[in-house]
DSSP file (Angstrom, degrees, kcal/mol; ACC not computed):
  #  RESIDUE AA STRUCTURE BP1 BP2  ACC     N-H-->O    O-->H-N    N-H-->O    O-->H-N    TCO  KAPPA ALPHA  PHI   PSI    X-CA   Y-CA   Z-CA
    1    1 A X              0   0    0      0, 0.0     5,-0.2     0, 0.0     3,-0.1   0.000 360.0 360.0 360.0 -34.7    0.0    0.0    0.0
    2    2 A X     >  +     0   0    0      1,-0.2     4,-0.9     2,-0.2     3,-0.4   0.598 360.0  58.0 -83.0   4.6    2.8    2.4    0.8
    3    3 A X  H  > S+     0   0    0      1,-0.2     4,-1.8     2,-0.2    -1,-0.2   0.825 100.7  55.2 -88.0 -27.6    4.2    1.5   -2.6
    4    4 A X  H  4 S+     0   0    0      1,-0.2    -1,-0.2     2,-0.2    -2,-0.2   0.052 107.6  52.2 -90.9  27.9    1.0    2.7   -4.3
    5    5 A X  H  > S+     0   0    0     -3,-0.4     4,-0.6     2,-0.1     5,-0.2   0.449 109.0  46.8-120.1 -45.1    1.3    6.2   -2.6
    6    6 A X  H >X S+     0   0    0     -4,-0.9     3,-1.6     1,-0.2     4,-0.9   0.991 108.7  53.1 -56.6 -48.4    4.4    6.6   -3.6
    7    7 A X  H >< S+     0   0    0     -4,-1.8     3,-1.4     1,-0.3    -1,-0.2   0.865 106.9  59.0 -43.8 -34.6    3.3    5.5   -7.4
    8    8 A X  H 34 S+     0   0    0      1,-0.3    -1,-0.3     3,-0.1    -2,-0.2   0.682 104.3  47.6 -83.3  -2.4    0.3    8.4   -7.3
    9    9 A X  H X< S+     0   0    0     -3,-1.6     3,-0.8    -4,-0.6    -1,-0.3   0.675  91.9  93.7-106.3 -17.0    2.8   11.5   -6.6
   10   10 A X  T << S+     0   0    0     -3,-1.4     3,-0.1    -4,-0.9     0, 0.0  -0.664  92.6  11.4 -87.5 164.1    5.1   10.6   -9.3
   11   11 A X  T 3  S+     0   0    0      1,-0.3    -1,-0.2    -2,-0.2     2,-0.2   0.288  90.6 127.9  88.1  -3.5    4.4   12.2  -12.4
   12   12 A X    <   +     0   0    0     -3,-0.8    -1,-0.3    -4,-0.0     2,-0.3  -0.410  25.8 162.8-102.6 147.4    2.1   14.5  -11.4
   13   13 A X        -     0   0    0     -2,-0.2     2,-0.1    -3,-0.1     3,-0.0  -0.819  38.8-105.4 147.0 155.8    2.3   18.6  -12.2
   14   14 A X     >  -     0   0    0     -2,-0.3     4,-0.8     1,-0.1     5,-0.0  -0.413  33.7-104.0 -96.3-173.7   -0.1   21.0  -12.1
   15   15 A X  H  > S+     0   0    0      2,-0.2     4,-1.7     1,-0.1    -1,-0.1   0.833 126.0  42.3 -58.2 -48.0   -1.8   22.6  -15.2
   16   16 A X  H >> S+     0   0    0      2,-0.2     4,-1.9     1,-0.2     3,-1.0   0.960 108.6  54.4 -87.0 -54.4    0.0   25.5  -15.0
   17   17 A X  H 3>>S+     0   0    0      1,-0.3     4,-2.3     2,-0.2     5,-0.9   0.957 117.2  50.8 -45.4 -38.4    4.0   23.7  -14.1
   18   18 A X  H 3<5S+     0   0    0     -4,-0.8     4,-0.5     1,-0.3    -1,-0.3   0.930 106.8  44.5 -83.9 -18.3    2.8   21.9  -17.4
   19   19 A X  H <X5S+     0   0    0     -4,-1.7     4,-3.8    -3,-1.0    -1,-0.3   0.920 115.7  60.1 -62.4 -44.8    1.9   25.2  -19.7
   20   20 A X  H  X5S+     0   0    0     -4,-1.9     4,-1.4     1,-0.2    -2,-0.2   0.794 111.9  28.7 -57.1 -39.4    5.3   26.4  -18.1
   21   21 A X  H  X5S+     0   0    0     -4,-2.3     4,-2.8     2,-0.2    -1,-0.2   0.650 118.9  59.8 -93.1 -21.8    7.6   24.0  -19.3
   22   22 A X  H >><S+     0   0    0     -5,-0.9     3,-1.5    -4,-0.5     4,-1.3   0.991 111.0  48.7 -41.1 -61.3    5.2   23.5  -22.6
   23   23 A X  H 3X S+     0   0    0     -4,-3.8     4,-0.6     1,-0.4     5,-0.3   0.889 102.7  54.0 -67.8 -70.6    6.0   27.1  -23.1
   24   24 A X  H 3X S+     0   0    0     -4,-1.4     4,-1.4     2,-0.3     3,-0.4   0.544 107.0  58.6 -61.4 -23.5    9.6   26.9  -22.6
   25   25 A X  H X< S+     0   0    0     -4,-2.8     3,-2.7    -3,-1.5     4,-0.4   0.957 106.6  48.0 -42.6 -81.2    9.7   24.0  -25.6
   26   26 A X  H 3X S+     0   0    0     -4,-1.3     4,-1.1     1,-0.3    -1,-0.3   0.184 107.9  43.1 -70.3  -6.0    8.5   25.8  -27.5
   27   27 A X  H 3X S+     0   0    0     -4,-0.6     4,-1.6    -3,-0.4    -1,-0.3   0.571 114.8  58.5 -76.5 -42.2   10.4   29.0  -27.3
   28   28 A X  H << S+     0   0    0     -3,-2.7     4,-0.5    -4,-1.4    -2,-0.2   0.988 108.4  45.7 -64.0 -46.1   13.5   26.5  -27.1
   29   29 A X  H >> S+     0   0    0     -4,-0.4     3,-1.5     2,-0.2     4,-1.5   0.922 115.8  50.0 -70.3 -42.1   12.2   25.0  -30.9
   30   30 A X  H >X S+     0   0    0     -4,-1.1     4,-3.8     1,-0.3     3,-0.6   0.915 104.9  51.8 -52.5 -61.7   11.8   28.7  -32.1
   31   31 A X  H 3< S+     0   0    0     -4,-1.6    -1,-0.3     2,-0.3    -2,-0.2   0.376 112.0  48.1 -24.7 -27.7   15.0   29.8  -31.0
   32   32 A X  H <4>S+     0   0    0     -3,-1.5     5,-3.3    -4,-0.5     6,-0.6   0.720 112.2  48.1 -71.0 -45.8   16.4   26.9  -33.0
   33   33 A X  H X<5S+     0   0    0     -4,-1.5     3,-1.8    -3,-0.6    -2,-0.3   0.953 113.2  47.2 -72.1 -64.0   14.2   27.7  -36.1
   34   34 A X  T 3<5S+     0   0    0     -4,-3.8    -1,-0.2    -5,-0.2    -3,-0.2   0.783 113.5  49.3 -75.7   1.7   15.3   31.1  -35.9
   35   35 A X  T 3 5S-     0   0    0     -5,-0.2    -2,-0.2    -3,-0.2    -1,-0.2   0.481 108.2-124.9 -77.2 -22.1   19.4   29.7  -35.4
   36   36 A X  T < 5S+     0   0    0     -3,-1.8    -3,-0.3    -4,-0.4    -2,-0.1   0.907  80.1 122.5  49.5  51.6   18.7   27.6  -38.3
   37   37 A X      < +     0   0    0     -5,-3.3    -4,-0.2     2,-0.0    -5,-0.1   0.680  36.6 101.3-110.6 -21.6   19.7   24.6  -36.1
   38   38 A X        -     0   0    0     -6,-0.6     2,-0.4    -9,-0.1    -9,-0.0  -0.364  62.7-162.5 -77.1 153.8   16.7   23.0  -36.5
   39   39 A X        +     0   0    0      4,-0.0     2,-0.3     5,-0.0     3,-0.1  -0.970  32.7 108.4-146.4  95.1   17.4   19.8  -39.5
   40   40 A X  S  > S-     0   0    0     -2,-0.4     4,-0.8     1,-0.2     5,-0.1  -0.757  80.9 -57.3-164.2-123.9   14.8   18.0  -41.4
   41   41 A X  H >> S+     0   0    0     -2,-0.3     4,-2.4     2,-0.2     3,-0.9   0.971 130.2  41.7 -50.9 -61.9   13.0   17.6  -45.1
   42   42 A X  H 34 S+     0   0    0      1,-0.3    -1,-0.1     2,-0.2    -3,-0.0   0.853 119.9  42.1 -89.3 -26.9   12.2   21.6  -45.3
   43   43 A X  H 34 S+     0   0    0      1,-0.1    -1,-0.3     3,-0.0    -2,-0.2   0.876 115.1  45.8 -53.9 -36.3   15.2   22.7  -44.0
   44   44 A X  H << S+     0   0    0     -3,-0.9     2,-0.4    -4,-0.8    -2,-0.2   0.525  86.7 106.1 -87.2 -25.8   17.6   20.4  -45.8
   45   45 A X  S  < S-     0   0    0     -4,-2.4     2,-0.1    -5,-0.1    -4,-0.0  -0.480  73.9-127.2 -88.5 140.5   15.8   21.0  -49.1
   46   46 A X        -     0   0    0     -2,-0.4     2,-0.2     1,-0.1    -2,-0.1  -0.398  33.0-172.9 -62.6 144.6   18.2   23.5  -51.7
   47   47 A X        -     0   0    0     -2,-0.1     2,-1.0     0, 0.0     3,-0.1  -0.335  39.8 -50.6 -94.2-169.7   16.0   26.5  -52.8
   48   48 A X  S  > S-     0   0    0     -2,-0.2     4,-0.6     1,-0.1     6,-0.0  -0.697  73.5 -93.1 -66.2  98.4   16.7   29.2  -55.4
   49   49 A X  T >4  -     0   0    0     -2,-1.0     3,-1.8     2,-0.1    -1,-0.1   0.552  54.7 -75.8 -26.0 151.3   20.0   30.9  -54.8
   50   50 A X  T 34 S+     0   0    0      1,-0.3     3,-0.1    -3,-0.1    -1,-0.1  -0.212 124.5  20.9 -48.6 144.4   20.2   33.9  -52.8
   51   51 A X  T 34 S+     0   0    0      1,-0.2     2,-0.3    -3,-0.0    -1,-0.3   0.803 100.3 121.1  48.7  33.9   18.9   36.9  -54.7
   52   52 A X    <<  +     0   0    0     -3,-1.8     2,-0.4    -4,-0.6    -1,-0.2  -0.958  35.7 168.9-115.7 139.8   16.9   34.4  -57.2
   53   53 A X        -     0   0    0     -2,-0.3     2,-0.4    -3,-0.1    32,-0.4  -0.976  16.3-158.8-140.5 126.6   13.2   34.7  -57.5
   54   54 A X    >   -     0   0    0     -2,-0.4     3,-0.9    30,-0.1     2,-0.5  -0.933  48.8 -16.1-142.7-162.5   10.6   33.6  -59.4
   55   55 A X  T 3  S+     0   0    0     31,-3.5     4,-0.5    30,-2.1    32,-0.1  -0.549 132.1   3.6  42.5-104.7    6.9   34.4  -60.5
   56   56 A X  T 3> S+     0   0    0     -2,-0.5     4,-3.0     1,-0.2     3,-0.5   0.921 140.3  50.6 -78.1 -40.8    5.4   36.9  -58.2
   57   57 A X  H <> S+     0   0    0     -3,-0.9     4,-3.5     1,-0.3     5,-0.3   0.981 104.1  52.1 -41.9 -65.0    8.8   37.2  -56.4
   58   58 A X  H  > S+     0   0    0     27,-0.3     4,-1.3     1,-0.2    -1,-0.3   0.642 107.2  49.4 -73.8  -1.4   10.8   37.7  -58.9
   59   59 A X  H >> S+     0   0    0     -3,-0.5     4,-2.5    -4,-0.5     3,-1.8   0.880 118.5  46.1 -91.5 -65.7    8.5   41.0  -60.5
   60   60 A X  H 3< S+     0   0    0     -4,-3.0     4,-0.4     1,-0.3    -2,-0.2   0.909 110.9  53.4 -35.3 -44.7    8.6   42.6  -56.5
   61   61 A X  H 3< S+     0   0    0     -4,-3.5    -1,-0.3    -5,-0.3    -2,-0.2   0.978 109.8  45.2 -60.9 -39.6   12.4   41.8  -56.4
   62   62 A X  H << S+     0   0    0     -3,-1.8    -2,-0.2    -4,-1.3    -1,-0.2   0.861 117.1  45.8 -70.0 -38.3   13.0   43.7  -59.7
   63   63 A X  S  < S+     0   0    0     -4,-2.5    -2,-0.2    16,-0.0    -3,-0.2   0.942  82.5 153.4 -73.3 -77.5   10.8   46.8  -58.6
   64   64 A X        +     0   0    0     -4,-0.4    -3,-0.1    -5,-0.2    -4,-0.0   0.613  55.8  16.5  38.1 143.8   12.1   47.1  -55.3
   65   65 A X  S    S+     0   0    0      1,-0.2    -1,-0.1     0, 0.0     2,-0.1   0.595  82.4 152.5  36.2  35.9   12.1   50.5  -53.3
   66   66 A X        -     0   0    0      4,-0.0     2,-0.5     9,-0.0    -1,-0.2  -0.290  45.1-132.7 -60.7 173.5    9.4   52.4  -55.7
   67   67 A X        -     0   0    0      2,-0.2     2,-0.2    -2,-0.1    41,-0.0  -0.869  39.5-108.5-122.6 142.0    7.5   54.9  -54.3
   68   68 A X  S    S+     0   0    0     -2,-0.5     2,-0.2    39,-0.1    39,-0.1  -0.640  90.6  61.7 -76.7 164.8    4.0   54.3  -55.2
   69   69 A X  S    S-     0   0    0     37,-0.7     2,-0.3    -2,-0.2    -2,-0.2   0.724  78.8-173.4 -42.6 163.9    1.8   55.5  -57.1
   70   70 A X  E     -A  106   0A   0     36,-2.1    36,-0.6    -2,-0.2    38,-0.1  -0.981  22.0-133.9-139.8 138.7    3.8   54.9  -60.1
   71   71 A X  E  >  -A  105   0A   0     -2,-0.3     4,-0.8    34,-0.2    34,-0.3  -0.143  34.0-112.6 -72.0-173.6    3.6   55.8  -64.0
   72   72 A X  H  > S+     0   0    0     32,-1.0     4,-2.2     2,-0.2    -1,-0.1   0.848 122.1  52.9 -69.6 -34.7    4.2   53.4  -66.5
   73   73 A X  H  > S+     0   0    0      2,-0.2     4,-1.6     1,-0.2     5,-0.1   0.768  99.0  62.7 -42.1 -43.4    7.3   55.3  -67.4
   74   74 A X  H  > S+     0   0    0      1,-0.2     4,-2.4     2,-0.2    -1,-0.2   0.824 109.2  43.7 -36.4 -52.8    8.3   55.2  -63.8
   75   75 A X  H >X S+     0   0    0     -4,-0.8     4,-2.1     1,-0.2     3,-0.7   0.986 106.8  56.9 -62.1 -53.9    8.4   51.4  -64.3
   76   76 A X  H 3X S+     0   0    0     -4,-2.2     4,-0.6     1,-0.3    -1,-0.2   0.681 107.5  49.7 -58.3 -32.1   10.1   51.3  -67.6
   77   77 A X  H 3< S+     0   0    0     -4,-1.6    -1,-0.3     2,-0.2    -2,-0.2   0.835 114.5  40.7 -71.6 -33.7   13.0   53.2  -66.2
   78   78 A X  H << S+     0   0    0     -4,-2.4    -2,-0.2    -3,-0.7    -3,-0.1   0.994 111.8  60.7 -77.6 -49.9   13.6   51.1  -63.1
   79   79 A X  H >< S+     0   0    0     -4,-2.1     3,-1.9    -5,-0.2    16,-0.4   0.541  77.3 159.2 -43.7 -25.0   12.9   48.0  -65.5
   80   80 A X  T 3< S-     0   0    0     -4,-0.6     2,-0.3     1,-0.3    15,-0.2   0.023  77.2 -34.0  47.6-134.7   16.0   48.9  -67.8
   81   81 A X  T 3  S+     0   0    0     14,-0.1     2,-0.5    13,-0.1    -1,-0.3  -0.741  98.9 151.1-103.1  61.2   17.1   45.9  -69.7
   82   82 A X    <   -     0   0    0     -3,-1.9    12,-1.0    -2,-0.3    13,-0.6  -0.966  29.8-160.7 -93.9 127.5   16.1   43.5  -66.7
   83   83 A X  E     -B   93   0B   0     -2,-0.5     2,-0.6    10,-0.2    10,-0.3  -0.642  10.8-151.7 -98.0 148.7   15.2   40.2  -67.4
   84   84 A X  E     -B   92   0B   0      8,-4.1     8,-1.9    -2,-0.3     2,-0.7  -0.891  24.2-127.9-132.6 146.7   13.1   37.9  -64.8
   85   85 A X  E     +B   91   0B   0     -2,-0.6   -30,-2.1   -32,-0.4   -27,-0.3  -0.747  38.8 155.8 -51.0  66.7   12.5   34.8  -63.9
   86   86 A X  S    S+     0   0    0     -2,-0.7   -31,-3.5     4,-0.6   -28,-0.2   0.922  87.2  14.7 -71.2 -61.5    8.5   34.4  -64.0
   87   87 A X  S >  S-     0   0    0     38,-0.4     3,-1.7     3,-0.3     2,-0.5  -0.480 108.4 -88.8 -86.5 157.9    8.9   30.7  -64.5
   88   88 A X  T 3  S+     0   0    0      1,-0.3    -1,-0.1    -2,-0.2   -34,-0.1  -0.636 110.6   5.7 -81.7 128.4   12.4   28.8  -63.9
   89   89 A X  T 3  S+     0   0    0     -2,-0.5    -1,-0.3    -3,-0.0    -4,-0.0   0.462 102.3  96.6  50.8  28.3   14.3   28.9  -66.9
   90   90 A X    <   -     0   0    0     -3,-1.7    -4,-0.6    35,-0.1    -3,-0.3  -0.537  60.4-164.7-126.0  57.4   12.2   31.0  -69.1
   91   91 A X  E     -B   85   0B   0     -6,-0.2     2,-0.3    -5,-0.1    -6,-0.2  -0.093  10.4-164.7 -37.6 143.5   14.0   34.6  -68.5
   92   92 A X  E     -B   84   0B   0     -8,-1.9    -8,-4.1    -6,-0.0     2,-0.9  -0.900  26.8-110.2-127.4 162.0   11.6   37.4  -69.9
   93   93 A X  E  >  -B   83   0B   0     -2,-0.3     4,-1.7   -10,-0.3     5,-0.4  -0.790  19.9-160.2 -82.5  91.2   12.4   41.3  -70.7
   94   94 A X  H >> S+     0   0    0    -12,-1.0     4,-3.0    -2,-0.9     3,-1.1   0.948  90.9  68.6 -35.1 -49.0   10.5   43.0  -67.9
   95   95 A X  H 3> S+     0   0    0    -13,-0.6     4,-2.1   -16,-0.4    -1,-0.2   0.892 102.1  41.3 -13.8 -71.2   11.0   45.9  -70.5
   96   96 A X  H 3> S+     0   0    0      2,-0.2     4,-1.2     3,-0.1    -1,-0.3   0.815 107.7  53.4 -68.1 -25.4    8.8   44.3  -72.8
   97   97 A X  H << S+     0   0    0     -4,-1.7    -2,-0.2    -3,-1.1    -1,-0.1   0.837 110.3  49.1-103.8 -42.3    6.0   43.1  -70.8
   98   98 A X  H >< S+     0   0    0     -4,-3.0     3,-5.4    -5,-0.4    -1,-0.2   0.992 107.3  58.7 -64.0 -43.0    5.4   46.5  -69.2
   99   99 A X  H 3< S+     0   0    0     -4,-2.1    -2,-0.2     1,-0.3    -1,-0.2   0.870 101.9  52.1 -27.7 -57.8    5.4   48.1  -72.6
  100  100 A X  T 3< S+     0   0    0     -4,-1.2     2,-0.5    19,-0.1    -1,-0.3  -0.035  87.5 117.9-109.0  29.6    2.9   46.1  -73.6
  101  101 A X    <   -     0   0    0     -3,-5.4    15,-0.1     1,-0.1    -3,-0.1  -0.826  55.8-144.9 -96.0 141.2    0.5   47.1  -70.4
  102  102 A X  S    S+     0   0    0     -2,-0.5    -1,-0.1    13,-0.1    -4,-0.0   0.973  75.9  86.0 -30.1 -75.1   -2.9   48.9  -70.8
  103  103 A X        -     0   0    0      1,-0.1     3,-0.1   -32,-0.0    -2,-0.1   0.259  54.1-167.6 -43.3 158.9   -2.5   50.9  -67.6
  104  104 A X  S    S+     0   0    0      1,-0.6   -32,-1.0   -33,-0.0     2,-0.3   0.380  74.0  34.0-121.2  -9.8   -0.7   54.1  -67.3
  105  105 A X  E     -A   71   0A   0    -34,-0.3    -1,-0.6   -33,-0.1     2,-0.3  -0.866  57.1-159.3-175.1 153.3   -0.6   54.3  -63.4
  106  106 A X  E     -A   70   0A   0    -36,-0.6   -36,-2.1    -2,-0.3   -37,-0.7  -0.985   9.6-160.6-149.2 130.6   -0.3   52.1  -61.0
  107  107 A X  S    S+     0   0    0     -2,-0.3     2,-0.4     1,-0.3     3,-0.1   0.830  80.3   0.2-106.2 -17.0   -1.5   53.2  -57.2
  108  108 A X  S >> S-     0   0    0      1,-0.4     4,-1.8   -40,-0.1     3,-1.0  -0.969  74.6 -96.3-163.4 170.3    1.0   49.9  -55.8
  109  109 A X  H >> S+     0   0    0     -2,-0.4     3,-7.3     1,-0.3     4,-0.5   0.764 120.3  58.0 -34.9 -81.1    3.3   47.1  -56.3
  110  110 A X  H >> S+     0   0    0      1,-0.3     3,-2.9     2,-0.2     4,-1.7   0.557 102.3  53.3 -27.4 -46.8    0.0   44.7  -56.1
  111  111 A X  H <> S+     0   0    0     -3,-1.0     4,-1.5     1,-0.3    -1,-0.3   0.879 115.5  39.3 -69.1 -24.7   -1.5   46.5  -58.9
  112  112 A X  H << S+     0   0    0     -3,-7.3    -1,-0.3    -4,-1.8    -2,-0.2   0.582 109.6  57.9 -97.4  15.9    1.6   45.9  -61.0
  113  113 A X  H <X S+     0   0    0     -3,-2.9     4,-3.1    -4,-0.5    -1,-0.2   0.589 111.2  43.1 -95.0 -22.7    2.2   42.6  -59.9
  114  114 A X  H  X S+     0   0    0     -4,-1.7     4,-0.9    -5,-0.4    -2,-0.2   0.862 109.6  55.1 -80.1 -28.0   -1.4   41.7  -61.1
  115  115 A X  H  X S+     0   0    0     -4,-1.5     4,-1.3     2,-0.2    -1,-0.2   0.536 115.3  45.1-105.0  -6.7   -1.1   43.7  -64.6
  116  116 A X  H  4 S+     0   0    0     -5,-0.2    -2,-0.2     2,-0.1    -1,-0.2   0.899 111.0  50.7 -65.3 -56.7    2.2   41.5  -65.1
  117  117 A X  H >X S+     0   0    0     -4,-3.1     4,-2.1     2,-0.2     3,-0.6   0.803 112.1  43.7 -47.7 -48.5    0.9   38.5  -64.2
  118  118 A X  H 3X S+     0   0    0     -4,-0.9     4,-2.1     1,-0.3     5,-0.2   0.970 112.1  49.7 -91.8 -56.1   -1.9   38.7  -66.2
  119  119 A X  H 3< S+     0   0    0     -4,-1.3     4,-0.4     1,-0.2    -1,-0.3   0.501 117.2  46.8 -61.8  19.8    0.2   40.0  -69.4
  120  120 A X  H <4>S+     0   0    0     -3,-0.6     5,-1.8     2,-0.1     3,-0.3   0.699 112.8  49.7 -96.7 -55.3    2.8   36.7  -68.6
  121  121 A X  H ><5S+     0   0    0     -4,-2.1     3,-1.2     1,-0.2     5,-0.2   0.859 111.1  50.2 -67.1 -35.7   -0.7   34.5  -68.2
  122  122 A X  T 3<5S+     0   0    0     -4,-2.1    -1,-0.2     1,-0.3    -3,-0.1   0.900 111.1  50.8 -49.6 -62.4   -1.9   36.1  -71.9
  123  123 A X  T 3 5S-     0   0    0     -4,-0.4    -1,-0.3    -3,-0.3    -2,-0.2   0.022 119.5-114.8 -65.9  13.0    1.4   35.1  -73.3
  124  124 A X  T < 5S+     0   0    0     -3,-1.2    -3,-0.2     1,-0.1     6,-0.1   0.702  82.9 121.7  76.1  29.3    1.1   31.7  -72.1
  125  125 A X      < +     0   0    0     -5,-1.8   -38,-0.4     4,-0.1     2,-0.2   0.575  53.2  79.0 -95.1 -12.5    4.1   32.3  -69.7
  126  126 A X  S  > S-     0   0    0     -6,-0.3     4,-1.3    -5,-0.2     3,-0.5  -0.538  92.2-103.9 -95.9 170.3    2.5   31.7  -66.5
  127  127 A X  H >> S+     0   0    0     -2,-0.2     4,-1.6     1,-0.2     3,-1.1   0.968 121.8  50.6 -33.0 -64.9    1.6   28.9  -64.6
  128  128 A X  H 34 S+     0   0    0      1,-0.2     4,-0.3     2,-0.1    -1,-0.2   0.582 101.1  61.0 -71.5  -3.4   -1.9   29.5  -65.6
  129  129 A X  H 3> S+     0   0    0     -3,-0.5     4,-2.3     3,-0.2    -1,-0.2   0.708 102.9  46.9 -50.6 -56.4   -1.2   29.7  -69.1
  130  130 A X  H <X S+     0   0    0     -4,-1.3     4,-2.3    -3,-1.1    -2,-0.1   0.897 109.3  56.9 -39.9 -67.8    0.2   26.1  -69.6
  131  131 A X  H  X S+     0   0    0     -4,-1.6     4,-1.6     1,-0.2    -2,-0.2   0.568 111.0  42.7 -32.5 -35.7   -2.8   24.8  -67.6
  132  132 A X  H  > S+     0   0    0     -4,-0.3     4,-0.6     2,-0.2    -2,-0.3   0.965 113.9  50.9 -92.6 -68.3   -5.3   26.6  -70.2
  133  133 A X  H >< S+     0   0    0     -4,-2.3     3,-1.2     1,-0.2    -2,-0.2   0.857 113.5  50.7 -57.2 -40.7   -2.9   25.4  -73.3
  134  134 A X  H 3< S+     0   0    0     -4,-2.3    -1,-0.2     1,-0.3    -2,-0.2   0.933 110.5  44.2 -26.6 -90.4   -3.2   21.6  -71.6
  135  135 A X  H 3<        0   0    0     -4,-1.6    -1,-0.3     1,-0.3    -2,-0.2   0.328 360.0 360.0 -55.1  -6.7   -6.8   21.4  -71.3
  136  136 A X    <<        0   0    0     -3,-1.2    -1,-0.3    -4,-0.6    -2,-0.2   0.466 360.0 360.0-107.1 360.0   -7.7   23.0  -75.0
């Protein structure tokens, strides 16, 4: 009997002892995550080299520090002779693809990330493009 008194105290914590040290995992696995110490599939797998982008990335990376609103000119000057990455391995002339937008003004990146996209998806240069050529 005194062996089953002993049994009933081990293990035993309150709610709160068990949130505490909960807590403190998990601040210990963040702290790892943000160390890069943590190791498994999604860490270990290679990405796109530093200062590679592509699709949505890659149009934001190329604008970078505009001031919005912006003209189309505005664009065409920062765009120079840059070429982007929508899809991987199909370089495009940012140059060109703004040329050939509708819009004249742009009130923020989204809106020129959308009028990009779309003139990529037209030209069969996006994702969704493919998808559409597939299926007809």
């Amino acid at each position: 009997m005194a062996e089953k008194n002993k049994d009933e105290g081990k293990g035993t914590m309150t709610v709160q002892e068990a949130g505490h040290l909960g807590g403190k995992e998990v601040q210990h696995q963040r702290d790892l995550r943000d160390r890069k110490e943590v190791r498994g599939q999604a860490y270990d797998k290679p990405g796109p080299p530093e200062g590679t982008a592509f699709g949505i990335g890659a149009i934001t990376q190329a604008l970078a520090g505009m001031e919005f609103p912006v003209t189309k000119q505005d664009l065409l000057e920062r765009a120079g002779d840059q070429e982007i990455e929508y899809r991987k391995g199909q370089p495009v002339s940012l140059r060109q693809i703004i040329e050939d937008l509708e819009d004249e003004e742009f009130p923020s990146m989204a809106n020129v990330v959308q009028a990009v996209s779309g003139a990529l998806k037209e030209e069969g240069l996006s994702g969704g493009g493919e998808k559409e050529e597939k299926a007809a």
